[in-house]
C-alpha positions as CSV (number, residue, x, y, z in Angstrom):
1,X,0.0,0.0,0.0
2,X,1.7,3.0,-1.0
3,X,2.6,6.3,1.6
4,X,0.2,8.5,2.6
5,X,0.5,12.0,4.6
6,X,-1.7,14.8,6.4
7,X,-0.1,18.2,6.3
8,X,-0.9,21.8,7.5
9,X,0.1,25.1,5.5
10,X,-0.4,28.7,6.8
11,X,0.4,31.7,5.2
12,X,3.6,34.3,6.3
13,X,1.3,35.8,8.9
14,X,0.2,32.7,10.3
15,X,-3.5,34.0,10.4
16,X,-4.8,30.8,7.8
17,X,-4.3,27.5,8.7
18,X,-5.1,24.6,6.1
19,X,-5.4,20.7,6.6
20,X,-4.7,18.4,3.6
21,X,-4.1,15.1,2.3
22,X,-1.9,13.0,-0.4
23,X,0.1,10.8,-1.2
24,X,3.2,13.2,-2.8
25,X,3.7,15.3,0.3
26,X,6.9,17.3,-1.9
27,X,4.6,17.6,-5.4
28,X,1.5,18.7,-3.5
29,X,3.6,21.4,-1.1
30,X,5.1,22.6,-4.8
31,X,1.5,22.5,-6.2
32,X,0.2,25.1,-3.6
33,X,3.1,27.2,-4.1
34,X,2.6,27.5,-7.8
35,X,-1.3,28.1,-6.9
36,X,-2.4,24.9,-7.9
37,X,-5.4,22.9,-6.6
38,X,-7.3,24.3,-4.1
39,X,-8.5,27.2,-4.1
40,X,-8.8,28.2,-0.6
41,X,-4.8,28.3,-0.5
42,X,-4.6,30.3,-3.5
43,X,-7.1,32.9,-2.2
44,X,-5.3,32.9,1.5
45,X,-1.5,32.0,0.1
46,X,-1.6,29.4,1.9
47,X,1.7,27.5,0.9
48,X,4.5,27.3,4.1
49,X,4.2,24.0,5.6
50,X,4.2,23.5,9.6
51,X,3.2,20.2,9.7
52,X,3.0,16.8,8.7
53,X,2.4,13.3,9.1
54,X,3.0,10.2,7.4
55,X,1.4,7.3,7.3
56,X,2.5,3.8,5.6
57,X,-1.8,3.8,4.1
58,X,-2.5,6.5,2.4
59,X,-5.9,5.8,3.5
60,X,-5.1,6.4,6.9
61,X,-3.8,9.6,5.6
62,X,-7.0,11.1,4.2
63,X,-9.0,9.7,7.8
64,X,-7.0,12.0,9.4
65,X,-7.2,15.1,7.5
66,X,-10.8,14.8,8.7
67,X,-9.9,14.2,12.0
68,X,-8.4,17.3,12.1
């Protein structure tokens, strides 16, 4: 089962916090720094990451992004 991880990105101010999911942690961080995806990081430039975890199910991954 491939790799899965939950992350959270804020903006240079700190005052947005977002909660994702995916299974290319490095692609998907790159992704919101190019203002790619979603859109609620593009609006907020939401693109520093704090935090993450990983998970050897990616499935497990996306459980806890709701979690959160």
């Amino acid at each position: 089962m491939p790799k899965g991880y939950t992350y959270i990105l804020s903006n240079k101010n700190k005052t947005v916090l977002y909660v994702g999911a995916t299974r290319d942690l490095i692609k998907r961080v790159e992704d919101h720094k190019s203002k790619v995806g979603a859109l609620f990081t593009k609006k907020y430039n939401a693109s520093i990451l704090l935090y993450y975890e990983q998970f050897e199910d990616y499935r497990d991954a996306f459980r806890r992004e709701k979690q959160l």
